[in-house]
C-alpha positions, 0 to 999 in steps of 0.5 A: 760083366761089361754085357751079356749076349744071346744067341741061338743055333741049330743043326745044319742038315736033313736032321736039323733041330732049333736050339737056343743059347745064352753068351754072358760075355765077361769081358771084350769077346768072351762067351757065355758061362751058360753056353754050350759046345758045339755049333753048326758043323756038317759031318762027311767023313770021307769025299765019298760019303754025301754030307748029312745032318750036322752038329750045333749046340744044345741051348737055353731059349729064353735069353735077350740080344744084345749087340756082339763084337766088332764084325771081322773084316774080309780077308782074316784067314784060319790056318793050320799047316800041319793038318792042311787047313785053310780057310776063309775065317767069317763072322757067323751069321744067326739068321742064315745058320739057324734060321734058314739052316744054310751054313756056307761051306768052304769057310770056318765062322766066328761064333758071333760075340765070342773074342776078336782076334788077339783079343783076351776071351775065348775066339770060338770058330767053327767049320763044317766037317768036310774034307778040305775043311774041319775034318781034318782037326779029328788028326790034331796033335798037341802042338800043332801051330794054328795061325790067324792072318789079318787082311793087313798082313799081321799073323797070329801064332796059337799052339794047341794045348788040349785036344777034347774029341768027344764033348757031349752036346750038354757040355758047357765047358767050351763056350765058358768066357775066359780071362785068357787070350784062346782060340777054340775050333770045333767041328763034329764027330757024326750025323744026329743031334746026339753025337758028340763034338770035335773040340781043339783049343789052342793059346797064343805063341807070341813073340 
């Protein structure tokens, strides 16, 4: 393994709880064998309903940084048309996420050291589950075009292929590195820590 990262998340919300998570990353980007499948999302299921608790990973805490991917630019962009999403895409930030449990709205984040865009790794994003957001990914299809735009222009073209509505917290699988080129989106599905994740992955569609 080229290097091996550490990060640590947690709720976002009223009921917000600190959790840990160790990231070896096999290869450029890709994210830990021992991480788990969530990050700060906030739950609000419809415009009427105030925002509560949100949901984050459940991780170990013992892990040391290390140096994570290249930082992305201003001006990436995540799209996917079908389901009205379009949004600022970030770099994550540990310290305003975990730390001060104040994750932006309005924009969806790369989980810090997972791939860079249309790179081979698992680019993992997240969003707040708001309307206008990743609420909206609970009405995925298989098939769905989802679209990464780069500040230069250039457009990424991903289709979903598995659409995971339910991942317990305790699950693994998501966050696992990858030898292949994947973008996986995650939001969650309620307000307490214990409520499972919205999980949607999607490969590339080149040319």
């Amino acid at each position: 393994m080229r290097r091996a990262t550490s990060f640590v998340f947690a709720l976002c919300g009223a009921a917000a709880v600190v959790l840990g998570i160790i990231a070896s990353v096999a290869s450029p980007g890709q994210v830990a064998a021992n991480a788990t499948s969530a990050v700060p999302a906030t739950f609000s299921p419809q415009p009427s309903v105030a925002p509560a608790a949100s949901a984050a990973p459940t991780l170990a805490p013992t892990a040391t940084p290390s140096p994570t991917q290249a930082t992305l630019a201003d001006g990436w962009r995540v799209e996917v048309p079908r389901l009205g999403i379009d949004l600022p895409l970030r770099d994550g930030d540990l310290a305003r996420d975990v730390v001060d449990q104040s994750t932006p709205v309005n924009a969806a984040f790369r989980l810090p050291g997972s791939a860079y865009p249309g790179t081979s790794g698992n680019l993992y994003v997240y969003a707040h589950a708001r309307v206008g957001m990743f609420l909206s990914l609970w009405s995925a299809r298989a098939g769905d075009e989802v679209r990464l735009l780069a500040p230069n222009g250039t457009m990424l073209r991903y289709v979903v292929t598995e659409i995971a509505p339910r991942v317990p917290v305790t699950d693994l699988t998501y966050l696992l590195p990858t030898d292949d080129e994947r973008l996986t989106l995650q939001t969650s599905t309620g307000p307490r820590v214990g409520d499972p994740r919205f999980v949607v992955v999607a490969l590339p569609q080149r040319p």
